[in-house]
N, C-alpha and C positions, 0 to 999 in steps of 0.2 A: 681479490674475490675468492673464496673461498665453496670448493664442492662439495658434493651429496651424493649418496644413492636414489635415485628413482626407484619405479614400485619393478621396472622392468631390468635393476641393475645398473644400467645408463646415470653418467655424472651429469650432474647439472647445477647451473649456478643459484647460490644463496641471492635471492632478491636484495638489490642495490638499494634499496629503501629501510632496512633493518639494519639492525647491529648482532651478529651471530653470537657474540662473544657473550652478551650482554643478554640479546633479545628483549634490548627496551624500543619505544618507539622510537623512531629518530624524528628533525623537523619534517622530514618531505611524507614521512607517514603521517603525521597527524595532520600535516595541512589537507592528504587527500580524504584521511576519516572525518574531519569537518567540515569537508566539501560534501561529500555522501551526507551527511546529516541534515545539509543545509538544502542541499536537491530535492532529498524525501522530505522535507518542512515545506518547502515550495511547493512541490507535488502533491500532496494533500490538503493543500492549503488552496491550491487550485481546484483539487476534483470536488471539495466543500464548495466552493462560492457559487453556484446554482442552489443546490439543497437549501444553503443556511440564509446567505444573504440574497440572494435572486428571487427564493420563493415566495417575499412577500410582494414583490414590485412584479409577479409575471403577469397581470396586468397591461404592465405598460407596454405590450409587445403583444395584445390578445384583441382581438375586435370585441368591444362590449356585448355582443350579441352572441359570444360564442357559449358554449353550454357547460355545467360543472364539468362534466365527463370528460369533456375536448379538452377543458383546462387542465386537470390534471392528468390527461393523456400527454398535453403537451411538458406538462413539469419531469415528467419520467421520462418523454424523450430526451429533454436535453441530461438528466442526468445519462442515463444511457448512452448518448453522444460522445460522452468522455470516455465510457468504461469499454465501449467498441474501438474506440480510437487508440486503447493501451493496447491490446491486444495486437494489429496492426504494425503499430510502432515497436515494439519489440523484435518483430522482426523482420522490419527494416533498418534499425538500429541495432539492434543485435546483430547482426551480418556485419552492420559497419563496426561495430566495436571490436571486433574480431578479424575485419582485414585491416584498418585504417587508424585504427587506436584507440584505446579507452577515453583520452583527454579531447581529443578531437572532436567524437563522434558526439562526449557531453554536448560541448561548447555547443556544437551546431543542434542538438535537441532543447539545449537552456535559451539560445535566440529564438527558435518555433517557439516555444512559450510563451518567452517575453512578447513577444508579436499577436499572436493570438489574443493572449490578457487584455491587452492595451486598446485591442481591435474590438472585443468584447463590452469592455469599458466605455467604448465610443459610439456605441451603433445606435441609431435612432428608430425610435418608437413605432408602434404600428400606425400612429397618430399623421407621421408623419411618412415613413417610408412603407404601410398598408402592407402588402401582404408578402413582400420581401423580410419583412421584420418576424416572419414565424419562420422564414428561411434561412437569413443568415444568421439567426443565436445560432442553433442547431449546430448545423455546418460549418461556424468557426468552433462550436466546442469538441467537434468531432476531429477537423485537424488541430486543435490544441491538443486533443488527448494523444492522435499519435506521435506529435513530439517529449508529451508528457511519459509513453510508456520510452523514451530512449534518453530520458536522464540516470533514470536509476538502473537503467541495462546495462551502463557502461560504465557511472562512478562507483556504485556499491562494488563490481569486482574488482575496478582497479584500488579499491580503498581495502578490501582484502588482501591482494594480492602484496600490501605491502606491508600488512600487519604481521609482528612477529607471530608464529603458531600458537603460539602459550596465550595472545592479546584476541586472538581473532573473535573467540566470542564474546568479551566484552565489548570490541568493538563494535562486529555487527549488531548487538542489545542496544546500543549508545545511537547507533544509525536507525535501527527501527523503531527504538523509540521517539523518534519525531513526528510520526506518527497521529498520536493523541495529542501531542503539542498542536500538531499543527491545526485538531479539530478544535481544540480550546481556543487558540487564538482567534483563526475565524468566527466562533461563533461569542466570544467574548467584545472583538468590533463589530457585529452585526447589532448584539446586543446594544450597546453602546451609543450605534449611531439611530438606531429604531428609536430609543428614547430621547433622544437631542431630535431628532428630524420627525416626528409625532407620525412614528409606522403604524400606529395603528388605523392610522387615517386612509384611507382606500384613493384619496386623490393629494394626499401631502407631499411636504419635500421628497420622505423617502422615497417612496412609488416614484415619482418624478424627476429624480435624478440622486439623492444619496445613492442608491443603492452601487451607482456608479463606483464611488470610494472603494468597499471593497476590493474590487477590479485593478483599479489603479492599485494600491498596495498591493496586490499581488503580481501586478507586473513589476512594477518600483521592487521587490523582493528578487523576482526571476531575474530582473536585469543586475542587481546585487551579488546573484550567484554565479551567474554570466562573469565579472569581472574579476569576481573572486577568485573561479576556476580559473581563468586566463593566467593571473599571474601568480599566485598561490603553488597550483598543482602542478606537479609532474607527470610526464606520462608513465605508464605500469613500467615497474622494470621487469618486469614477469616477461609483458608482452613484445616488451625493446629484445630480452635475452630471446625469447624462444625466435623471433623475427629473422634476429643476427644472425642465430645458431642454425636456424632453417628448419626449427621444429613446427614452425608455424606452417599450417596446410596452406597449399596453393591452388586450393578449390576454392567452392561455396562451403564456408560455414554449414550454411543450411542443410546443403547437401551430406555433410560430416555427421551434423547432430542427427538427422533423419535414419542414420546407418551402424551398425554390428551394437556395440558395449552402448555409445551414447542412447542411441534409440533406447533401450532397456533402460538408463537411468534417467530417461525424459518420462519413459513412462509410471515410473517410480514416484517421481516425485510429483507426477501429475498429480495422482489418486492421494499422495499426501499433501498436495495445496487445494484437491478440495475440497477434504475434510476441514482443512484449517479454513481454509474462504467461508465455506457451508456455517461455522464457527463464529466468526466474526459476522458476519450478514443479519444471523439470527440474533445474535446481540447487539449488534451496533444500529442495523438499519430495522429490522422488523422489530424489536422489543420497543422503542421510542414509539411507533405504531399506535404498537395492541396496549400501551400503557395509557396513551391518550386519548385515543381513537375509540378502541373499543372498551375499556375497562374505566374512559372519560375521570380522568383524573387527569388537576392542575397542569397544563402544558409547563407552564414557566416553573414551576417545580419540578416534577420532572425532566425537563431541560438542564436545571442548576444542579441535580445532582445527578446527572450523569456528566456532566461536566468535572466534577468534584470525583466521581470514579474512575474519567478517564487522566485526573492528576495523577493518582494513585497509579493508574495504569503504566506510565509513562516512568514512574518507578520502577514498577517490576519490572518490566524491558531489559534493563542492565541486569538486576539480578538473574532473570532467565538466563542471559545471556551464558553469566559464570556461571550457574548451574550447568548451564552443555559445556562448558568448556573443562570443567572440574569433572563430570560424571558421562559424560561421551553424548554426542547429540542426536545420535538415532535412541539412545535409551531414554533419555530426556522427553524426546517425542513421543515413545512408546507410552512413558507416563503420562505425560498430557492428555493422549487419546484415552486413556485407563479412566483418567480424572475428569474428563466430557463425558465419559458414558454413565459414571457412578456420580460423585460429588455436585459438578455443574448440572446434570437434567435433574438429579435430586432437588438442586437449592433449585432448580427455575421452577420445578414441579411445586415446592413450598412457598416459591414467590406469588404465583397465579392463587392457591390456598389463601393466601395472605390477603393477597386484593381482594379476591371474590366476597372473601366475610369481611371486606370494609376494613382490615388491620390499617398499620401504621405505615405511613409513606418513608418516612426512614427507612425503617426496615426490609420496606421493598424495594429501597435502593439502594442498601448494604446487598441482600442479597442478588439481586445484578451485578453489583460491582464483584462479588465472590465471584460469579461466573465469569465476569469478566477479565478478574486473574488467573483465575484457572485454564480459563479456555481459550482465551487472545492473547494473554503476552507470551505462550510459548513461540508464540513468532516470532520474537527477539532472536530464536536460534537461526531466522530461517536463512539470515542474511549470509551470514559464514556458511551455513549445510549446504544450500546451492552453491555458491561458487566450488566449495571443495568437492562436487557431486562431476564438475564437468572440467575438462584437460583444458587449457590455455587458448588453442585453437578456435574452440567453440562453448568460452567460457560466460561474453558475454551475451550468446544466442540460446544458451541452455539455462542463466539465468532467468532473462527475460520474459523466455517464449513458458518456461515452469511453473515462474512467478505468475505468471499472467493470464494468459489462456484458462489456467484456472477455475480462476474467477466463474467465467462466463456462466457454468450451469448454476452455480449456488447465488449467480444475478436474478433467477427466476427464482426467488425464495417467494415472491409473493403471489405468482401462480400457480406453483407447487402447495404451498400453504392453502389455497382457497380450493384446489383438489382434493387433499387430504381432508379438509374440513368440513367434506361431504361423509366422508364415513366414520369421523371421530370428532368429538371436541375438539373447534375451533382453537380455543382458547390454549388447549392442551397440542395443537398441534407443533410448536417449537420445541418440546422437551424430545419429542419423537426426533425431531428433524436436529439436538444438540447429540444425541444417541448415535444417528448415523452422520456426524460431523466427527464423532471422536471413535468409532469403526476406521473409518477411512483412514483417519488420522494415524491410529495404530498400524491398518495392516499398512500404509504407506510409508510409514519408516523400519516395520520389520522387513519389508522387500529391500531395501536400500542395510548397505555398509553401513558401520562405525566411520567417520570422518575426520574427529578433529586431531588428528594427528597427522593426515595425508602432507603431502607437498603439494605447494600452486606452482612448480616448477615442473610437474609432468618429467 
């Protein structure tokens, strides 16, 4: 095995999962980069199945007497459920992926899934278990979600950590883009089984038990990755060398990240995940909204082709990727933020023009999907810039808790949005809110280093 200089002088081992000579992938890197892909496909693929395929059956879980409002109070709970439940899980997972291993801590977040899914899958109706059945959807999708935020805590850094440097940000692009896969595929079986099981029916198959399927393939998935990982992956060598060598802290993680350098680079990359979240939320979850909702245009059109833009999406992914890995990924970033403030709130400002005088639905779907290259696939970088952002010790807790935590305020896009849209056009209020998505986005990676050349050997 062959040494390095670290950033402090200190030798340290080349990752046993690389070829130095070469810096091609070896087998045990790519089975862990295929495991990461396959986690974030599952992952997403779970935090859909309420939205896509649950929302037309939530019904069967509701007392006929309950009122529009309740109902769709209760549909945001459970999506909410999940997205409280990542945050949590990160760092309880992230702690353990950082004392206890990267392979381990998956395995044990990929079984909470599989369980949860399956448990989801099986629960009976308000019909029959009354008013337990408003309580435990919830409550299982809440501890699903915190097993779900400790899949990707711990395989995305160990699938870093064994990528050669010159790979890392294709790779990470090829892992985030499962992403959009995984929205197309659920909502491609929702599609699918709505029309075999006659969903539009308020008392048919689907309401009445299709809706089940879904669930089941996603647990049938989870427990796919579950074995995969078992025999498949290896654990980091990053994490085995720094263990051995004793580089590895004999605290709390937690306690680590919370304190001098980490602290600062947690708070870093906060304010730049949630420019990017703020990003994503406004195109992926509010634009589907204000297209149908309030500007009442074709649901199932709209639907197909933002399906069709997030194929597209799931392209760019990989090429963002090499673009950070080719031109450095805090510059990368800075561009992106550059290109949300000017290009992206430009095109969504001419999309709304467009709708409003009645134009063409293509065109208002090319121009989302603009924004939607613009402005969401620079996450492709984000997978490599986190793990390179945090030391070994507290790699997979600075992942997770960065990635995640996030989220939380640009979750509230839709009470921020009905705020704002007391003192300005409604309609107009997303281009404001893509404005300060790509601010943040900017100043959060001019705070933060250049990356892609660091070492995951500390």
């Amino acid at each position: 095995m062959s040494t390095k200089k670290t950033a402090d002088g200190a030798s340290a081992a080349e990752p046993l999962t690389t070829d130095p000579a070469t810096e091609r992938m070896t087998p045990q890197a790519k089975s862990a980069a295929k495991g990461a892909w396959f986690g974030l496909f599952v992952d997403y693929f779970d935090i859909y199945l309420p939205i896509v395929a649950l929302a037309p059956a939530l019904g069967y879980f509701m007392a006929a007497d309950l009122s529009a409002t309740e109902a769709t109070t209760f549909g945001f709970a459970l999506f909410a459920a999940a997205f409280l439940g990542r945050p949590i899980g990160t760092f309880v997972f992230g702690h353990l992926g950082d004392k206890i291993g990267r392979k381990r801590t998956t395995l044990i977040a990929a079984g909470g899934v599989t369980v949860t899914t399956f448990l989801v899958g099986a629960l009976p109706g308000y019909a029959v278990a009354g008013f337990w059945a408003l309580i435990l959807l919830p409550l299982l999708r809440l501890v699903g979600g915190v097993f779900m935020g400790g899949q990707y805590t711990s395989a995305n850094p160990l699938a870093i950590e064994g990528a050669p440097r010159r790979l890392r940000g294709q790779v990470g692009g090829i892992i985030a883009g499962a992403y959009p896969l995984a929205y197309v595929a659920i909502s491609l079986v929702t599609f699918a089984l709505m029309r075999m099981l006659n969903g539009s029916n308020a008392t048919g198959p689907y309401q009445q038990w299709g809706w089940r399927i879904p669930f089941v393939i996603g647990g049938v998935l989870s427990l796919c990755f579950f074995f995969y990982y078992r025999k498949e992956v290896q654990e980091s060598a990053v994490w085995e060398e720094a263990r051995k060598s004793g580089q590895k802290s004999t605290g709390s993680p937690l306690k680590t990240l919370f304190s001098g350098e980490n602290r600062k680079a947690l708070i870093q990359v906060f304010v730049l995940m949630t420019g990017l979240w703020f990003g994503i939320q406004i195109l992926t979850s509010a634009t589907p909204t204000l297209l149908i909702s309030y500007f009442k245009l074709p649901g199932q059109s709209v639907t197909w082709g933002l399906l069709i833009a997030n194929v597209v999406l799931a392209v760019a992914y990989p090429l963002c990727g090499l673009l950070g890995q080719r031109f450095g990924r805090r510059r990368m970033l800075s561009i992106a933020g550059v290109g949300t403030v000017t290009l992206s709130a430009g095109l969504y400002w001419l999309m709304i023009s467009v709708v409003s005088g009645g134009g063409s639905l293509p065109l208002t779907i090319l121009l989302v999907g603009l924004c939607l290259v613009i402005t969401v696939a620079p996450n492709a970088m984000i997978v490599a810039y986190l793990c390179e952002r945090f030391p070994t010790n507290v790699r997979s807790s600075g992942y997770g808790i960065g990635y995640t935590v996030a989220v939380v305020i640009p979750s509230f896009y839709s009470a921020i949005m009905l705020q704002l849209g007391e003192v300005m056009s409604y309609r107009h209020v997303p281009v404001l809110l893509l404005v300060v998505a790509g601010v943040l986005t900017f100043v959060g990676a001019r705070m933060g280093p250049e990356t892609n050349k660091v070492s995951m050997d500390d």
